[in-house]
N, C-alpha and C positions, 0 to 999 in steps of 0.2 A: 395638840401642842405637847400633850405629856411624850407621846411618841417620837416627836421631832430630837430629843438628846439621843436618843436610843438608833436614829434614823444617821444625827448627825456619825455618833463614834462605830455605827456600822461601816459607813462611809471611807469613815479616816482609816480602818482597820484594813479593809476590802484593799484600798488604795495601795498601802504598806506593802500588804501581801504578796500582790500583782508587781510589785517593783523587785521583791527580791532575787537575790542571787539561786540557780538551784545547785543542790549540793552533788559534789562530784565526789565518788564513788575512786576514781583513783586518781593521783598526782604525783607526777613525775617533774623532776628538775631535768633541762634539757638543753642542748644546742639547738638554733632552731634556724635554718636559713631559709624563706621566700624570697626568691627574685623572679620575677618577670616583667616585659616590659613597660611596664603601669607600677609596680612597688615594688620596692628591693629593702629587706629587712634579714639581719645576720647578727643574732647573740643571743647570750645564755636566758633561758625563760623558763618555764613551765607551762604541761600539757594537760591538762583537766577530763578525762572523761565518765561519764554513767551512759546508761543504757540510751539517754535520750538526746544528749548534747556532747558536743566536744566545745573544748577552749583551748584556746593558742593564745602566751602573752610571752610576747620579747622582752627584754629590759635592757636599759641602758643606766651606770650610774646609781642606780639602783629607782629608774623611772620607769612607767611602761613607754614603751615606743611605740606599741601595736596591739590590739587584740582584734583574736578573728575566732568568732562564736559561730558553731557549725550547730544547727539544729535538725529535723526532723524536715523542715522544710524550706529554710532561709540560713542565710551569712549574713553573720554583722560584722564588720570589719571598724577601725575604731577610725580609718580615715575616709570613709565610705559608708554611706546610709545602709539598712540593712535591704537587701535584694533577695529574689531566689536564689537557687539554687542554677540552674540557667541562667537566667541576668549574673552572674558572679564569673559564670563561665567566659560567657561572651564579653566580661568588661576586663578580667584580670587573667584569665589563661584563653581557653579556646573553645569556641564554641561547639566545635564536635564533639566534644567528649562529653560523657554520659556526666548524666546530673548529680550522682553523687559522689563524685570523683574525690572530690575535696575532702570528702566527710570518708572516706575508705584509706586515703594515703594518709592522713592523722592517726587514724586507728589502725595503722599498717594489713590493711585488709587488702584481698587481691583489688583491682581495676579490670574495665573491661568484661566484667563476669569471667573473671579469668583465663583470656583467653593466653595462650603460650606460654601462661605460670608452669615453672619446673621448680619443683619441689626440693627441697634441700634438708640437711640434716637439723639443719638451725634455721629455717624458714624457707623463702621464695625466691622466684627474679620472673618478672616478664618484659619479654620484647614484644615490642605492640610498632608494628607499622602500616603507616594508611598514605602514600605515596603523595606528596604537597600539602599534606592536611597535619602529620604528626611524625613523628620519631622517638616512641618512648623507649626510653631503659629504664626500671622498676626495679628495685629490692627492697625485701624485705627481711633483714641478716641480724640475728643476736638483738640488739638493743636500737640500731640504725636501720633506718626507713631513707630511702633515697631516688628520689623522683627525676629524671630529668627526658628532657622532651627538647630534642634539636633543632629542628625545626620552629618549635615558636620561642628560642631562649627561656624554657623554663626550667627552674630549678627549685624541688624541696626537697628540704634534708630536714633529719630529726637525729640528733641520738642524744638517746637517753641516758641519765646517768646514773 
Protein backbone atom coordinates (compact mmCIF):
# COMPACT_ATOMS: atom_id res chain seq x y z
CA UNK A 1 0.00 0.00 0.00
CA UNK A 2 2.80 2.42 1.03
CA UNK A 3 4.10 1.80 -2.85
CA UNK A 4 0.73 2.21 -4.50
CA UNK A 5 1.32 6.54 -4.27
CA UNK A 6 4.64 6.20 -5.66
CA UNK A 7 3.14 3.62 -8.28
CA UNK A 8 0.15 5.91 -8.81
CA UNK A 9 2.37 9.39 -9.65
CA UNK A 10 4.86 7.09 -11.61
CA UNK A 11 1.77 6.49 -13.75
CA UNK A 12 0.56 10.01 -13.98
CA UNK A 13 4.21 11.12 -14.89
CA UNK A 14 4.90 8.25 -17.53
CA UNK A 15 1.56 9.13 -19.07
CA UNK A 16 2.47 13.12 -19.55
CA UNK A 17 5.55 12.23 -20.91
CA UNK A 18 4.47 9.99 -23.65
CA UNK A 19 1.89 12.73 -24.77
CA UNK A 20 4.25 15.31 -25.29
CA UNK A 21 5.20 17.41 -28.12
CA UNK A 22 8.99 16.73 -29.34
CA UNK A 23 11.10 19.50 -29.82
CA UNK A 24 12.06 20.77 -33.14
CA UNK A 25 15.41 21.79 -33.78
CA UNK A 26 14.34 24.25 -36.60
CA UNK A 27 11.23 26.51 -37.55
CA UNK A 28 10.42 28.13 -40.34
CA UNK A 29 7.27 30.50 -41.22
CA UNK A 30 6.10 29.24 -44.63
CA UNK A 31 3.76 29.19 -47.59
CA UNK A 32 2.57 25.96 -47.79
CA UNK A 33 0.26 24.40 -50.70
CA UNK A 34 -0.97 20.29 -50.54
CA UNK A 35 -3.37 19.40 -53.19
CA UNK A 36 -4.17 16.25 -54.38
CA UNK A 37 -7.12 14.57 -55.11
CA UNK A 38 -8.20 13.46 -51.56
CA UNK A 39 -7.08 17.24 -49.78
CA UNK A 40 -6.34 20.33 -51.02
CA UNK A 41 -4.72 22.79 -48.27
CA UNK A 42 -2.98 26.48 -49.51
CA UNK A 43 -1.71 29.11 -46.57
CA UNK A 44 0.73 30.56 -44.58
CA UNK A 45 1.91 27.97 -41.75
CA UNK A 46 5.01 26.64 -40.39
CA UNK A 47 7.46 23.78 -40.90
CA UNK A 48 9.04 22.08 -37.99
CA UNK A 49 11.97 19.92 -38.28
CA UNK A 50 14.76 17.67 -36.01
CA UNK A 51 16.57 14.78 -36.85
CA UNK A 52 13.61 12.52 -36.21
CA UNK A 53 10.35 14.22 -37.24
CA UNK A 54 8.94 16.80 -39.66
CA UNK A 55 5.72 18.87 -39.01
CA UNK A 56 3.47 20.76 -41.51
CA UNK A 57 0.77 23.17 -39.87
CA UNK A 58 -1.33 25.54 -42.37
CA UNK A 59 -3.34 28.09 -40.76
CA UNK A 60 -6.12 30.03 -41.53
CA UNK A 61 -7.44 33.27 -39.44
CA UNK A 62 -5.12 32.43 -37.38
CA UNK A 63 -6.59 28.45 -36.80
CA UNK A 64 -4.73 25.41 -37.80
CA UNK A 65 -6.57 23.99 -40.76
CA UNK A 66 -4.13 20.97 -41.15
CA UNK A 67 -1.30 19.26 -39.66
CA UNK A 68 0.77 16.48 -41.14
CA UNK A 69 3.44 14.92 -38.84
CA UNK A 70 6.05 12.95 -40.68
CA UNK A 71 8.00 10.48 -38.53
CA UNK A 72 10.52 7.83 -38.76
CA UNK A 73 7.91 5.47 -39.72
CA UNK A 74 4.22 6.82 -39.94
CA UNK A 75 2.03 10.19 -41.03
CA UNK A 76 -0.40 11.78 -38.96
CA UNK A 77 -2.26 13.97 -40.79
CA UNK A 78 -4.92 16.03 -38.68
CA UNK A 79 -7.84 14.85 -41.06
CA UNK A 80 -6.79 11.22 -41.19
CA UNK A 81 -5.80 8.73 -38.64
CA UNK A 82 -2.04 8.21 -38.38
CA UNK A 83 -0.92 5.47 -41.24
CA UNK A 84 2.52 4.36 -42.66
CA UNK A 85 4.32 5.68 -44.64
CA UNK A 86 2.85 3.39 -47.72
CA UNK A 87 -0.80 3.43 -46.44
CA UNK A 88 -0.29 7.63 -46.75
CA UNK A 89 1.06 6.89 -50.30
CA UNK A 90 -1.55 4.89 -51.61
CA UNK A 91 -4.49 7.05 -49.76
CA UNK A 92 -3.24 10.72 -50.53
CA UNK A 93 -0.58 10.67 -53.51
CA UNK A 94 0.46 7.44 -55.33
CA UNK A 95 1.37 4.38 -54.47
CA UNK A 96 4.38 3.89 -56.62
CA UNK A 97 6.41 6.09 -55.24
CA UNK A 98 8.96 5.16 -52.55
CA UNK A 99 8.06 5.45 -48.95
CA UNK A 100 9.65 8.25 -47.90
CA UNK A 101 8.58 10.56 -50.48
CA UNK A 102 6.86 12.70 -48.12
CA UNK A 103 9.33 13.06 -45.46
CA UNK A 104 12.37 14.10 -48.32
CA UNK A 105 10.09 16.82 -50.17
CA UNK A 106 9.41 18.68 -46.68
CA UNK A 107 12.99 18.52 -46.05
CA UNK A 108 13.78 19.51 -49.61
CA UNK A 109 15.83 16.34 -50.03
CA UNK A 110 16.24 14.56 -53.43
CA UNK A 111 13.25 11.73 -54.29
CA UNK A 112 13.68 8.80 -55.96
CA UNK A 113 17.37 8.23 -54.69
CA UNK A 114 18.08 10.89 -56.86
CA UNK A 115 17.59 9.76 -59.91
CA UNK A 116 17.81 12.79 -62.95
CA UNK A 117 18.73 15.43 -60.07
CA UNK A 118 20.82 18.23 -61.85
CA UNK A 119 22.56 20.09 -59.47
CA UNK A 120 22.45 23.82 -59.39
CA UNK A 121 24.10 26.68 -57.86
CA UNK A 122 21.22 27.19 -55.38
CA UNK A 123 20.05 23.52 -55.09
CA UNK A 124 18.34 20.90 -57.57
CA UNK A 125 15.51 19.92 -60.01
CA UNK A 126 14.56 16.30 -60.92
CA UNK A 127 12.48 14.99 -63.89
CA UNK A 128 11.36 11.67 -62.82
CA UNK A 129 9.00 9.86 -65.44
CA UNK A 130 7.52 6.35 -65.20
CA UNK A 131 4.93 6.38 -68.39
CA UNK A 132 0.96 6.04 -66.85
CA UNK A 133 2.13 5.72 -63.29
CA UNK A 134 3.84 9.49 -62.74
CA UNK A 135 5.20 12.69 -64.23
CA UNK A 136 7.32 14.49 -61.69
CA UNK A 137 8.95 17.96 -61.83
CA UNK A 138 10.84 18.52 -58.63
CA UNK A 139 12.87 21.53 -57.36
CA UNK A 140 14.53 22.23 -54.91
CA UNK A 141 15.72 26.31 -55.47
CA UNK A 142 16.76 29.06 -52.74
CA UNK A 143 14.03 28.75 -50.01
CA UNK A 144 11.25 27.00 -52.34
CA UNK A 145 10.62 23.32 -52.74
CA UNK A 146 8.10 22.52 -55.52
CA UNK A 147 6.72 19.16 -56.15
CA UNK A 148 4.31 18.62 -58.81
CA UNK A 149 3.43 15.19 -60.40
CA UNK A 150 0.98 15.43 -63.66
CA UNK A 151 -0.30 12.63 -63.99
CA UNK A 152 -1.88 12.17 -60.56
CA UNK A 153 -2.75 16.18 -59.95
CA UNK A 154 -0.45 16.55 -57.49
CA UNK A 155 0.89 19.51 -56.01
CA UNK A 156 3.47 20.54 -53.08
CA UNK A 157 4.90 23.76 -52.69
CA UNK A 158 6.81 25.19 -49.76
CA UNK A 159 8.67 28.50 -49.57
CA UNK A 160 9.91 29.59 -46.77
CA UNK A 161 10.25 32.77 -45.41
Amino acid sequence: MRYLKYIIIFLVLWSLWGCSEPSYSQQNSAYIVLKTPTVKYADMGFLYENSDAVKAEIYSSGQALMTLKISKDSVCMSCLECMSKNTFNAQVLNRDYPKDIVENIFRGKPVFNGVNMTKKSNGFTQMIKNPGKYNIEYRVLNNEILFRDTINEILIKVIKQ
